[in-house]
N, CA, C and O atoms as CSV, one atom per row, in Angstrom:
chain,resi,resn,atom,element,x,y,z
A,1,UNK,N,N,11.220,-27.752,29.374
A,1,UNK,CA,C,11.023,-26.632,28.481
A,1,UNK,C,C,12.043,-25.550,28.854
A,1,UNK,O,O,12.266,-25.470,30.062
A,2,UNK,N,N,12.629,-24.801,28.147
A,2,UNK,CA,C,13.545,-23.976,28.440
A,2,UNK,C,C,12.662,-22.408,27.286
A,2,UNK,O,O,11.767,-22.457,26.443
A,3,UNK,N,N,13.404,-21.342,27.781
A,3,UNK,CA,C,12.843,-20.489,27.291
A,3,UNK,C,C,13.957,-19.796,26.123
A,3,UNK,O,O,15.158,-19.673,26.364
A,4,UNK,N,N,13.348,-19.404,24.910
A,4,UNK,CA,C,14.213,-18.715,24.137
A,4,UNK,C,C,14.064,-17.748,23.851
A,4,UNK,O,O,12.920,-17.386,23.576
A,5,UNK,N,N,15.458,-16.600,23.755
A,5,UNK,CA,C,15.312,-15.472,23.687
A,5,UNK,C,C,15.015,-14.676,21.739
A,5,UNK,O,O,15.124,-15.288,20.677
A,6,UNK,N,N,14.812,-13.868,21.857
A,6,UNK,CA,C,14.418,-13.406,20.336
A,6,UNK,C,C,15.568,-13.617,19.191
A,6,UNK,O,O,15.351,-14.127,18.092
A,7,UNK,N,N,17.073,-13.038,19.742
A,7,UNK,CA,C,18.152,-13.527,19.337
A,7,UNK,C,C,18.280,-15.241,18.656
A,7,UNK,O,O,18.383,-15.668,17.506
A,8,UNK,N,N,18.241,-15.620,19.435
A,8,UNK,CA,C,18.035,-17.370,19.414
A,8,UNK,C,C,16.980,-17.678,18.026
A,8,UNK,O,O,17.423,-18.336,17.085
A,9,UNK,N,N,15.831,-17.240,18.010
A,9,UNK,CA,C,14.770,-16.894,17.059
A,9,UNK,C,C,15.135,-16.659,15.541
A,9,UNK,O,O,14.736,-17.323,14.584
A,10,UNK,N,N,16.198,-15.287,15.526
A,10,UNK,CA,C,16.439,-14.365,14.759
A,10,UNK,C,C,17.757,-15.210,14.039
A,10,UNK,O,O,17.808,-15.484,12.840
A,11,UNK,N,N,18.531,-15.464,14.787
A,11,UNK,CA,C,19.865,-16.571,14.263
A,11,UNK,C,C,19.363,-18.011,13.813
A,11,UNK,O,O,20.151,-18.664,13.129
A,12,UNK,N,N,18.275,-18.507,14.090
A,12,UNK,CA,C,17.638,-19.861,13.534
A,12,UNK,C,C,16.507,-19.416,12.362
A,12,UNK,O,O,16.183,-20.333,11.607
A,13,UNK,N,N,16.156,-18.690,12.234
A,13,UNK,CA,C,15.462,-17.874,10.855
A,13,UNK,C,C,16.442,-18.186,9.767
A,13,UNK,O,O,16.710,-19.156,9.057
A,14,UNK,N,N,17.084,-16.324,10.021
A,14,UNK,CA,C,17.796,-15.873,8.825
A,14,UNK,C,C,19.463,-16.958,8.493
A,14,UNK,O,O,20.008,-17.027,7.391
A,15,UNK,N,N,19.891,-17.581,9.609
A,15,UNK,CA,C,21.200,-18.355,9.703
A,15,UNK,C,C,22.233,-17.081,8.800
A,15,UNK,O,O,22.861,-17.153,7.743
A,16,UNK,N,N,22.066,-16.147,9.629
A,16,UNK,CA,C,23.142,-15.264,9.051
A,16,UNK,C,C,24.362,-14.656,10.078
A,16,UNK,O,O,24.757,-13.493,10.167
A,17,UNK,N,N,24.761,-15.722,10.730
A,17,UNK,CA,C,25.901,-15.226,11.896
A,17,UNK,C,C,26.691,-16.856,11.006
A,17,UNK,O,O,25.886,-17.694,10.599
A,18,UNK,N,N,28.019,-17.083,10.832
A,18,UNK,CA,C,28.516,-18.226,10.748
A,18,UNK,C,C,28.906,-18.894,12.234
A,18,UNK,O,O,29.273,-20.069,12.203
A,19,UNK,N,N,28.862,-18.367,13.250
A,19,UNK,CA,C,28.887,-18.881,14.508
A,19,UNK,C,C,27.915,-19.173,15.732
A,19,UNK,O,O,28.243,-19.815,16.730
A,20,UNK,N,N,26.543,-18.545,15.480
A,20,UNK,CA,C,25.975,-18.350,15.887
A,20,UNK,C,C,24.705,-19.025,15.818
A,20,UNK,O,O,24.271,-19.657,16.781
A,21,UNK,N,N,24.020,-18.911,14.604
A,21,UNK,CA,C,23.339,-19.610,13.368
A,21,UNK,C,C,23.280,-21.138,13.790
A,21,UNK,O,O,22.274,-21.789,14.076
A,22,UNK,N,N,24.660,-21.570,13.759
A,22,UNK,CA,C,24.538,-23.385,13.900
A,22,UNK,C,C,24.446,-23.576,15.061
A,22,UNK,O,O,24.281,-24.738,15.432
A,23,UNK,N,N,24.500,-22.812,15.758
A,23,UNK,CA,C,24.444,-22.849,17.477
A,23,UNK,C,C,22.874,-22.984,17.858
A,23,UNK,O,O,22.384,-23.819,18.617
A,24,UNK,N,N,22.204,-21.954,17.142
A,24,UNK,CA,C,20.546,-21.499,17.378
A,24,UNK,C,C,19.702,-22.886,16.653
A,24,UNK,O,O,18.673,-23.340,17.152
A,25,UNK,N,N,20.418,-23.509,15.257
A,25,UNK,CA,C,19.556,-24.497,14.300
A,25,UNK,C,C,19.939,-25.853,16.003
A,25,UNK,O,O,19.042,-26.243,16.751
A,26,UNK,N,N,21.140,-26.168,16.114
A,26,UNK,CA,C,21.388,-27.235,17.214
A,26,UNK,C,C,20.464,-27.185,18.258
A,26,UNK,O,O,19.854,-28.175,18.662
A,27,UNK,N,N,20.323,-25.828,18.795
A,27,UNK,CA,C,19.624,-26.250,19.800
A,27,UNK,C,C,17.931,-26.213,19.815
A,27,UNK,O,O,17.248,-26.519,20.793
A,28,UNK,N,N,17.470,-25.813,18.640
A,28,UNK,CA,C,16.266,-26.069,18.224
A,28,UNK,C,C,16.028,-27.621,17.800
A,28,UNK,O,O,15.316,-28.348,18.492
A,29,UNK,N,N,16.464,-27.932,16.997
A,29,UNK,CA,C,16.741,-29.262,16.548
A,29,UNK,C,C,17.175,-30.381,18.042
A,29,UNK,O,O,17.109,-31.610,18.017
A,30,UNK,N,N,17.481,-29.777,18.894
A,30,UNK,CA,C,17.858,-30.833,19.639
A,30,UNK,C,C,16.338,-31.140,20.783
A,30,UNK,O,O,15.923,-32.125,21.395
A,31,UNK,N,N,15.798,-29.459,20.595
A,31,UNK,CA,C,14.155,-30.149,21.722
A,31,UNK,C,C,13.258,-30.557,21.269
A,31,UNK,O,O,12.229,-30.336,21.907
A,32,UNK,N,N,13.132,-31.260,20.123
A,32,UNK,CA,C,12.619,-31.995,20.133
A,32,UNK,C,C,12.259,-33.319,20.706
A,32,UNK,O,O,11.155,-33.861,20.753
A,33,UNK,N,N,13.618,-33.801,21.205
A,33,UNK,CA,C,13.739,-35.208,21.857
A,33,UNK,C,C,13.307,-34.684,23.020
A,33,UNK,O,O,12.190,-35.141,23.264
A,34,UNK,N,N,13.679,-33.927,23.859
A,34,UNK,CA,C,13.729,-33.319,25.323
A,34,UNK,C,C,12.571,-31.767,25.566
A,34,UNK,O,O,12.392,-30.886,26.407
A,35,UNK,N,N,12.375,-31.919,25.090
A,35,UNK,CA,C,11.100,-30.324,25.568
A,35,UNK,C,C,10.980,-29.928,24.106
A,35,UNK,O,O,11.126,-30.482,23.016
A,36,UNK,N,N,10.587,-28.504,24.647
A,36,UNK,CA,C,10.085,-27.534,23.947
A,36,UNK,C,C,10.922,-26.170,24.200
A,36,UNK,O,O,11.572,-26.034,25.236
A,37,UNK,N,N,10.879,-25.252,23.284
A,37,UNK,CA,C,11.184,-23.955,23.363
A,37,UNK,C,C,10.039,-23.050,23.685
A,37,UNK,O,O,9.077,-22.794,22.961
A,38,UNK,N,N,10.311,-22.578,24.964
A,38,UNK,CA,C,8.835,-21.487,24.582
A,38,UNK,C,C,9.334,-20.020,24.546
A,38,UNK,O,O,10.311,-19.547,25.129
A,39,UNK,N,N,8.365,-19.352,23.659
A,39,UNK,CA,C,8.459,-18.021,22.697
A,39,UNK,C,C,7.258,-17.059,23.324
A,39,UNK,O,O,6.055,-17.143,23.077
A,40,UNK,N,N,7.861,-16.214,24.116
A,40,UNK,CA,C,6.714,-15.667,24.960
A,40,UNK,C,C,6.126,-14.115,23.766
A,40,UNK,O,O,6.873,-13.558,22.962
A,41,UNK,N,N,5.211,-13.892,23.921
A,41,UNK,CA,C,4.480,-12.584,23.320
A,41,UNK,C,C,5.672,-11.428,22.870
A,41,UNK,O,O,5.650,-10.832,21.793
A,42,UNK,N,N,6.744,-11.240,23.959
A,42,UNK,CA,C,7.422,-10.043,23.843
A,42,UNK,C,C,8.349,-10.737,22.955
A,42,UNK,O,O,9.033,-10.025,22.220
A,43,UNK,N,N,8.484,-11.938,22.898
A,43,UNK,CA,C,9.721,-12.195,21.842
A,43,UNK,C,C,9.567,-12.173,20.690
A,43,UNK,O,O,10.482,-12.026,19.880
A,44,UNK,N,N,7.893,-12.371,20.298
A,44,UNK,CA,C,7.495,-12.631,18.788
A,44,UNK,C,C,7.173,-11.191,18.300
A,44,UNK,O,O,7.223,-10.954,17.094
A,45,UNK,N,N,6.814,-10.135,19.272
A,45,UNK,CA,C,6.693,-8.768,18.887
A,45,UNK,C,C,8.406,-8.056,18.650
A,45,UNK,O,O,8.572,-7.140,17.844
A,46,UNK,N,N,9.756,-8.726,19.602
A,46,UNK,CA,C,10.993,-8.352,18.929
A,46,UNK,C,C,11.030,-8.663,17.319
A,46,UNK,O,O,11.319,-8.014,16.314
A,47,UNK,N,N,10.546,-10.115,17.626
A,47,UNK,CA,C,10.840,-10.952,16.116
A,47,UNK,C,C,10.770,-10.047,14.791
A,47,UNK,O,O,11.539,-9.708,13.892
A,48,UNK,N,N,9.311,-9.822,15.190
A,48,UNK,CA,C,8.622,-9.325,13.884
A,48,UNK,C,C,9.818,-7.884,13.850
A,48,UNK,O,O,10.734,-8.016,13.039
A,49,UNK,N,N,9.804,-6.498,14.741
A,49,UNK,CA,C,10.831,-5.649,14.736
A,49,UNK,C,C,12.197,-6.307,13.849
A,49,UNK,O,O,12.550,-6.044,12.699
A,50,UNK,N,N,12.519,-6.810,14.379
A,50,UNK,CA,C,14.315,-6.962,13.764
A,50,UNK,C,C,13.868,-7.661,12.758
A,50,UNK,O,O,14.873,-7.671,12.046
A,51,UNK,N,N,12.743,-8.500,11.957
A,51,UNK,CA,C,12.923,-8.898,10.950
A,51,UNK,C,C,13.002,-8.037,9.670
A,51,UNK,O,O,13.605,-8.083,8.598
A,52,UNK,N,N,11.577,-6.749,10.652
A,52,UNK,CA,C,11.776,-5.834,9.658
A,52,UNK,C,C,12.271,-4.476,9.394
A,52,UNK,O,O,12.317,-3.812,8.359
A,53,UNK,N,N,12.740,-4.166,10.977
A,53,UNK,CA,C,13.991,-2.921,11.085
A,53,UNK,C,C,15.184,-3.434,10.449
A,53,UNK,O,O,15.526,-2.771,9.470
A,54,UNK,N,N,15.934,-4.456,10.736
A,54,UNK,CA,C,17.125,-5.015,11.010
A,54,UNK,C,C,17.399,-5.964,9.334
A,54,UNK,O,O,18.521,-5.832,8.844
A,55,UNK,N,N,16.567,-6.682,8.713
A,55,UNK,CA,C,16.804,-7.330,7.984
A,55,UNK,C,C,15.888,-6.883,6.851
A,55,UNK,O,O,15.792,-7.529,5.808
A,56,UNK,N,N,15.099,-5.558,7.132
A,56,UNK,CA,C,14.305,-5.479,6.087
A,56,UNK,C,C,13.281,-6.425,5.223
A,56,UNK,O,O,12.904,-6.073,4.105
A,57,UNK,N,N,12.976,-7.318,5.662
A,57,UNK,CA,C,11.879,-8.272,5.391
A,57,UNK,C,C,10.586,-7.712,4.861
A,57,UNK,O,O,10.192,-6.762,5.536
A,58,UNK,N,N,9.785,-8.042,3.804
A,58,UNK,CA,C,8.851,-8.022,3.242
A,58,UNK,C,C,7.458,-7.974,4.243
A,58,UNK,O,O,7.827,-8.582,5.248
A,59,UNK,N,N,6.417,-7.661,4.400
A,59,UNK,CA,C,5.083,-8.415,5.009
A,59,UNK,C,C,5.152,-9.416,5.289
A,59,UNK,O,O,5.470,-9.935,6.360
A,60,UNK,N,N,4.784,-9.928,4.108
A,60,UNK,CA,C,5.120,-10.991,3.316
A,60,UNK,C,C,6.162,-12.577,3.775
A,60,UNK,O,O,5.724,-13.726,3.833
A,61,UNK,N,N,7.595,-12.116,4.041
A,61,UNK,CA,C,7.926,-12.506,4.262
A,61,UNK,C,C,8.782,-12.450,5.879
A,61,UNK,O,O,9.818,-12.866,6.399
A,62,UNK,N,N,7.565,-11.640,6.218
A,62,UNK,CA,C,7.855,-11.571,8.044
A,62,UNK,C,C,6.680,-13.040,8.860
A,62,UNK,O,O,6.879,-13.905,9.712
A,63,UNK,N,N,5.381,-12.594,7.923
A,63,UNK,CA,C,4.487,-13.628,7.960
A,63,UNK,C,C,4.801,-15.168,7.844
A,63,UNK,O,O,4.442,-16.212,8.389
A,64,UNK,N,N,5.597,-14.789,6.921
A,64,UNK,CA,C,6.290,-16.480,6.860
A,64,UNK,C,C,6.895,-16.884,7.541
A,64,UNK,O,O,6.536,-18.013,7.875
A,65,UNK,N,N,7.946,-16.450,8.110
A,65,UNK,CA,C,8.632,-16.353,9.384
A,65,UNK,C,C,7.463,-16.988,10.600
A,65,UNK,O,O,7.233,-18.087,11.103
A,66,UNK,N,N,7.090,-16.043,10.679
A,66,UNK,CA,C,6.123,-16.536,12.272
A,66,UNK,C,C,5.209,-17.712,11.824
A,66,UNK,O,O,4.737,-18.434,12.701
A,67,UNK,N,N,4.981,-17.907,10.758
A,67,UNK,CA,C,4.133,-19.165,10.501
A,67,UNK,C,C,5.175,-20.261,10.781
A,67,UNK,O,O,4.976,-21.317,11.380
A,68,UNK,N,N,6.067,-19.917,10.359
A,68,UNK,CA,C,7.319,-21.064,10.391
A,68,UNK,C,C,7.265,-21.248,11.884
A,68,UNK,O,O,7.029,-22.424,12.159
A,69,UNK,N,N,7.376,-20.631,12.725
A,69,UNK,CA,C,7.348,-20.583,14.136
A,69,UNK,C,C,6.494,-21.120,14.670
A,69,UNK,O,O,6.788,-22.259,15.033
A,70,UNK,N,N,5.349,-20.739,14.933
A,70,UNK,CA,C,3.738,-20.977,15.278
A,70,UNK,C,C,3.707,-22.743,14.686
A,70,UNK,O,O,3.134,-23.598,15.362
A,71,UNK,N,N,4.276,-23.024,13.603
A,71,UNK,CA,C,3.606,-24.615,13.366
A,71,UNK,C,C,5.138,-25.475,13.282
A,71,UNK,O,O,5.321,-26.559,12.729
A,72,UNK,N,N,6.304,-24.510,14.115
A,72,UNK,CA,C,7.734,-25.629,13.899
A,72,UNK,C,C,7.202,-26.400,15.907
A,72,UNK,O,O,6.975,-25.848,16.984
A,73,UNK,N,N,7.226,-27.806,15.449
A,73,UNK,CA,C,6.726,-27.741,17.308
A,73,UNK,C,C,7.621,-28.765,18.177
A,73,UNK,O,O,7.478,-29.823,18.789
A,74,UNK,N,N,8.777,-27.688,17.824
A,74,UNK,CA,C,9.497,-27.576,18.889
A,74,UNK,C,C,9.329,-26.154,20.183
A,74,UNK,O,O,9.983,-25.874,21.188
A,75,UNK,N,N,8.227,-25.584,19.576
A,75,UNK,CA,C,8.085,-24.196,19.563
A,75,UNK,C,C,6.841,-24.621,20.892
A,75,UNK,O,O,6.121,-25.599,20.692
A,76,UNK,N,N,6.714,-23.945,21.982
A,76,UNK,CA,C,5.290,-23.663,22.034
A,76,UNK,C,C,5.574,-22.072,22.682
A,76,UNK,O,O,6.328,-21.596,23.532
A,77,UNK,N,N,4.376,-21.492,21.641
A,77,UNK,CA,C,4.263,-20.090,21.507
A,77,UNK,C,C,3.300,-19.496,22.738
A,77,UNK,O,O,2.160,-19.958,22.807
A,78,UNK,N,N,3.730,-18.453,23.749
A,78,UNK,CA,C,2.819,-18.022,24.951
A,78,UNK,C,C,1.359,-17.602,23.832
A,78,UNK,O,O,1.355,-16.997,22.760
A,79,UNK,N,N,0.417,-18.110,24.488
A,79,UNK,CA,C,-1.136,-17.548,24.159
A,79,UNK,C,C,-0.852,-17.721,22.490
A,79,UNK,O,O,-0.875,-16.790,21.685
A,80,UNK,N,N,-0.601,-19.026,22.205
A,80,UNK,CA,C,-0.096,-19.384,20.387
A,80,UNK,C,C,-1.607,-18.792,19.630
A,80,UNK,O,O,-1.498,-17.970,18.721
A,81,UNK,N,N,-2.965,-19.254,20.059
A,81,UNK,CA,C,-4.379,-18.497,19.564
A,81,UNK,C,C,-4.625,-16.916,19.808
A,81,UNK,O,O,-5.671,-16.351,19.488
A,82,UNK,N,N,-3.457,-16.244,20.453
A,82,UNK,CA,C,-3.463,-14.418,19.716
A,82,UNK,C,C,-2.557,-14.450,18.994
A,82,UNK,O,O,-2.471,-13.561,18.147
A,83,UNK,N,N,-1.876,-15.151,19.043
A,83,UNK,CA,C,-0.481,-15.046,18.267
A,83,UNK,C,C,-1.365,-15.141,16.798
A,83,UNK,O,O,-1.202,-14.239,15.976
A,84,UNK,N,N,-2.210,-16.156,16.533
A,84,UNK,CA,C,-2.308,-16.784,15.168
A,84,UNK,C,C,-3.298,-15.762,14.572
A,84,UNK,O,O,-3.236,-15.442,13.386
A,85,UNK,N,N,-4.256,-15.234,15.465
A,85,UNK,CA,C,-5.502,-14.283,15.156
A,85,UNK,C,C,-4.471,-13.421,14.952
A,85,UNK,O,O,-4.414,-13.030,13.786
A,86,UNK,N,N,-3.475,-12.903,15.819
A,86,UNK,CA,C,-2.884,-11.080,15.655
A,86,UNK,C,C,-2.050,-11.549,13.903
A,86,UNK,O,O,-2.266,-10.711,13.027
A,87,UNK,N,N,-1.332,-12.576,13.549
A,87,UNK,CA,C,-0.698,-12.841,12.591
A,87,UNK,C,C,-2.035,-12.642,11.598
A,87,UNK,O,O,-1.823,-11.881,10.654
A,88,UNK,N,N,-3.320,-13.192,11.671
A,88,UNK,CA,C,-4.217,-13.241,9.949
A,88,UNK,C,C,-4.513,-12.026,10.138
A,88,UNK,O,O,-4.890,-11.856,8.979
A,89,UNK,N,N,-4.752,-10.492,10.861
A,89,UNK,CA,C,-4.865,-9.668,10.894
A,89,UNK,C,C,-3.971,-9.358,9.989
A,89,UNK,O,O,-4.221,-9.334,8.784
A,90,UNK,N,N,-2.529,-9.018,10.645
A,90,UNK,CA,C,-1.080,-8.264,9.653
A,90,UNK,C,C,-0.899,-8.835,8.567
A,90,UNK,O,O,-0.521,-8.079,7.672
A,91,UNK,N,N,-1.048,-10.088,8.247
A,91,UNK,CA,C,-1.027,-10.499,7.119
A,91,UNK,C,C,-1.869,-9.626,6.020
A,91,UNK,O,O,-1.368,-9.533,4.899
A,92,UNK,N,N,-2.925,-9.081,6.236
A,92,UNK,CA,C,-4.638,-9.079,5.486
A,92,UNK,C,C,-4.300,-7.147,5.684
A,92,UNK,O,O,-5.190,-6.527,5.102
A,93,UNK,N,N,-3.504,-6.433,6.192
A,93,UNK,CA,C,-3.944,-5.057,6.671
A,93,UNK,C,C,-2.665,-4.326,6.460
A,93,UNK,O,O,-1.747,-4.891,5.866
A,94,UNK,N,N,-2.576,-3.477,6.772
A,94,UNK,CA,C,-1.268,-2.553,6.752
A,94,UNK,C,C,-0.951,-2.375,8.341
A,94,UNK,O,O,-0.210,-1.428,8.607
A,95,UNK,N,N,-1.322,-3.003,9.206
A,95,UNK,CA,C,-1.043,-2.729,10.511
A,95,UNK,C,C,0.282,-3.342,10.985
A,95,UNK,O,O,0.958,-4.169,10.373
A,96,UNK,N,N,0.600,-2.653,12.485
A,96,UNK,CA,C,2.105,-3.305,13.131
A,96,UNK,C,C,1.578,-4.512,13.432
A,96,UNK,O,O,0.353,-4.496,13.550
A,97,UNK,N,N,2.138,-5.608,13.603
A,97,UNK,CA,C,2.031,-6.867,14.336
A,97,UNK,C,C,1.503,-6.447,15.412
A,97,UNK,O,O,0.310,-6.649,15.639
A,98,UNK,N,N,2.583,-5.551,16.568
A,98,UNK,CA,C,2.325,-5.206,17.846
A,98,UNK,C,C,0.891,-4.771,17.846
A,98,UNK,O,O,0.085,-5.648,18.156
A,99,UNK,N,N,0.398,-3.524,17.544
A,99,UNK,CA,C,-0.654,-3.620,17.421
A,99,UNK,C,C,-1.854,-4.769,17.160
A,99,UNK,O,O,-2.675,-4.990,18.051
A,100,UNK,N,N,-1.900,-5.501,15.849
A,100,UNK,CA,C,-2.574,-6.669,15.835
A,100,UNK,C,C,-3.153,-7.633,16.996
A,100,UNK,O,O,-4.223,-8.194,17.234
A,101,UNK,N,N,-1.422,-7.486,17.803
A,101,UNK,CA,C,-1.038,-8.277,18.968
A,101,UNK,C,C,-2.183,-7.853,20.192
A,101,UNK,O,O,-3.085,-8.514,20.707
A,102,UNK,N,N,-1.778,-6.619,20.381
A,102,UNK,CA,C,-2.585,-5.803,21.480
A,102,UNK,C,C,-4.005,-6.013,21.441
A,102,UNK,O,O,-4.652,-6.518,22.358
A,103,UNK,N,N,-4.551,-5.535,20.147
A,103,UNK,CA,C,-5.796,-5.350,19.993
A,103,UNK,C,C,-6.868,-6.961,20.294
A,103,UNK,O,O,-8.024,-7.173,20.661
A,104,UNK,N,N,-5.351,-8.046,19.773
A,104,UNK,CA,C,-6.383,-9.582,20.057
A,104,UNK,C,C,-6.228,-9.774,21.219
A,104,UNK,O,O,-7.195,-10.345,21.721
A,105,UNK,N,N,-5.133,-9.471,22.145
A,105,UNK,CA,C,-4.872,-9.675,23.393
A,105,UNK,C,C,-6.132,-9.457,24.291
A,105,UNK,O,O,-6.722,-10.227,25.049
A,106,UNK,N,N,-6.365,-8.034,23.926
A,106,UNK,CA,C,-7.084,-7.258,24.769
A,106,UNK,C,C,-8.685,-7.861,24.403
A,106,UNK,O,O,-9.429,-7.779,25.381
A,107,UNK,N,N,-9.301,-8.425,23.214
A,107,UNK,CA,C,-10.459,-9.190,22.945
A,107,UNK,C,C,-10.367,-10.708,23.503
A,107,UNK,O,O,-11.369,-11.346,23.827
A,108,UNK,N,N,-8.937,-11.250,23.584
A,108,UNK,CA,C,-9.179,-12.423,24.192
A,108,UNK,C,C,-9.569,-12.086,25.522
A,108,UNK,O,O,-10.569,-12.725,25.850
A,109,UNK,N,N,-9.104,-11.236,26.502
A,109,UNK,CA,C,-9.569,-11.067,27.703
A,109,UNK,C,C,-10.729,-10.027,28.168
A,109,UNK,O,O,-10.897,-9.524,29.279
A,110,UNK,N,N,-11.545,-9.846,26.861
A,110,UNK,CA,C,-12.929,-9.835,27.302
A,110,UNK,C,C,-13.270,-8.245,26.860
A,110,UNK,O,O,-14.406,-7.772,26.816
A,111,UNK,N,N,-12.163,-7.610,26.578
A,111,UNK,CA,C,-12.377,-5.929,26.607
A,111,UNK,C,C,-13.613,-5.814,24.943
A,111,UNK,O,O,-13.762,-6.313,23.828
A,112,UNK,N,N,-14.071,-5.024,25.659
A,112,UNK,CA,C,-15.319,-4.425,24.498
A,112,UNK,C,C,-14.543,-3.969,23.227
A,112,UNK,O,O,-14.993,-4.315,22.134
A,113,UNK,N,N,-13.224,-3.093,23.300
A,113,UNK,CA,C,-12.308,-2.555,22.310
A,113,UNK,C,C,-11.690,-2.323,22.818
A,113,UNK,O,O,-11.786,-2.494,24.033
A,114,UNK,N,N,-10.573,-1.748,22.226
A,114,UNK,CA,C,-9.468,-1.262,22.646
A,114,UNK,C,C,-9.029,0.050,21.408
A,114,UNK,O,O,-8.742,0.034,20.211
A,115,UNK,N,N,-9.174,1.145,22.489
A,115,UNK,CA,C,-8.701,2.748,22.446
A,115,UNK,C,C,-7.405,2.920,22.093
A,115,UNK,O,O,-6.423,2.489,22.698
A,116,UNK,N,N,-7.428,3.589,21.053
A,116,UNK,CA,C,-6.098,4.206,20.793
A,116,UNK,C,C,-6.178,5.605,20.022
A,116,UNK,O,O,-7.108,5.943,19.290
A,117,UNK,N,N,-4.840,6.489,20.364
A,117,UNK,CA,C,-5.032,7.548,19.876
A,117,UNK,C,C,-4.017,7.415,18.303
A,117,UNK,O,O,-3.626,8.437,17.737
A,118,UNK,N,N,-3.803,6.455,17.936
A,118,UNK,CA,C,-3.009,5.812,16.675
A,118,UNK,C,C,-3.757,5.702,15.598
A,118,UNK,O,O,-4.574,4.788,15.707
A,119,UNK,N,N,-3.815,6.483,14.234
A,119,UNK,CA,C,-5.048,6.282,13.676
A,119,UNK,C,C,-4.818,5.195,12.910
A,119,UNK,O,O,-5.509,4.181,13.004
A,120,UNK,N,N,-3.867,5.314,12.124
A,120,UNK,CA,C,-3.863,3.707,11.815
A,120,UNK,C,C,-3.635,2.297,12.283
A,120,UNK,O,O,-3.436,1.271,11.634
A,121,UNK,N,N,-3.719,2.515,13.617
A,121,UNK,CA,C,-4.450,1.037,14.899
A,121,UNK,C,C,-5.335,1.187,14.620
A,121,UNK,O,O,-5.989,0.144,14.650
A,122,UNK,N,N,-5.970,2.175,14.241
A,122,UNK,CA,C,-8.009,2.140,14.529
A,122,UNK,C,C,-8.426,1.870,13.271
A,122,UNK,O,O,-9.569,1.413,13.274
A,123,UNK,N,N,-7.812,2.003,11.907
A,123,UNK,CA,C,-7.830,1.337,10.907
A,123,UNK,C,C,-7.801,0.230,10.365
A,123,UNK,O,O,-8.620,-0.413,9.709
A,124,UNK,N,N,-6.565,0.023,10.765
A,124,UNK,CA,C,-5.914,-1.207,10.366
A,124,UNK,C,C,-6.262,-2.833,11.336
A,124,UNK,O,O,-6.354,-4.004,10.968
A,125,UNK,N,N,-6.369,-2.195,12.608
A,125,UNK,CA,C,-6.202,-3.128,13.495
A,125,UNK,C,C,-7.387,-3.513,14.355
A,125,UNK,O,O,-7.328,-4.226,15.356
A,126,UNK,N,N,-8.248,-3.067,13.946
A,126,UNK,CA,C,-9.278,-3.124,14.858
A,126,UNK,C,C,-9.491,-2.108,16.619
A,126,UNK,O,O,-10.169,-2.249,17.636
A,127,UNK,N,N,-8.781,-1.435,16.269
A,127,UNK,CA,C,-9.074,-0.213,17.638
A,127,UNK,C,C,-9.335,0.792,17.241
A,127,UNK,O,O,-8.984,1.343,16.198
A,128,UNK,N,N,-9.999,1.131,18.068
A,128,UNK,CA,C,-11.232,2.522,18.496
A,128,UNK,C,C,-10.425,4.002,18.583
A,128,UNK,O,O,-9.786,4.315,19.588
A,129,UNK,N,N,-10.516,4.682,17.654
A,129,UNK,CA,C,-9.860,6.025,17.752
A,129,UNK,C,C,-10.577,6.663,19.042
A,129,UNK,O,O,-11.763,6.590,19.361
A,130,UNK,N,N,-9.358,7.405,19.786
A,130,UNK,CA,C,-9.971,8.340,20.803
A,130,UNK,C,C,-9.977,9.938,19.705
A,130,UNK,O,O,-9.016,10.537,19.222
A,131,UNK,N,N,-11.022,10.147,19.638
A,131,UNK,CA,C,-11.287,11.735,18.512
A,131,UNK,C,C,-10.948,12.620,19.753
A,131,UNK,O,O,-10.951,13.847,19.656
């Protein structure tokens, strides 16, 4: 298993570098025979950022993206069951991913809620406004 960086991610998505792009599809395409790629938490919270700072991406079509990810399996995604809960959240809400992310993180490991002084985390995402 080798680890991939968000870059790597972002160039096998959009294939919008002409040098780069066929570099990122090759070496995805190639672990299949030989491992896996793994995509740790902080890379899928870049992901979602540059898909939609950087490339302006839809909800919509940021969601698609990480679904593409989550079920391409060459992929294995760190903690892939917050990944998939924090994804049907953002999909369904107006919330950040990151957030989404946090808030399942913090329920997979047992926390009662999770506090924030963000009001639309406590909206959107399932966390607890501090008033």
């Amino acid at each position: 298993m080798i680890g991939l960086d968000t870059n790597v991610l972002v160039r096998y998505i959009m294939q919008d570098d002409p040098k780069q792009s066929p570099k990122a599809t090759a070496i995805v395409e190639s672990l299949e025979g030989v491992g896996r790629g793994y995509v740790t938490l902080v890379s899928m919270v870049e992901l979602v950022w540059v898909l939609t700072v950087s490339f302006e991406l839809t909800r919509a079509q940021v969601s698609q993206a990480l679904d593409g990810i989550i079920r391409t399996k060459q992929f294995k995604i760190e903690n892939a069951d917050q990944v998939v809960r924090a994804l049907r959240v953002y999909k369904l809400g107006k919330s950040d991913f990151a957030d989404c992310l946090i808030e399942r993180s913090a329920n997979s490991a047992g926390c009662v809620k999770t506090i924030t002084f963000d009001v639309k985390a406590a909206k959107h995402a399932g966390m607890t406004l501090i008033a």
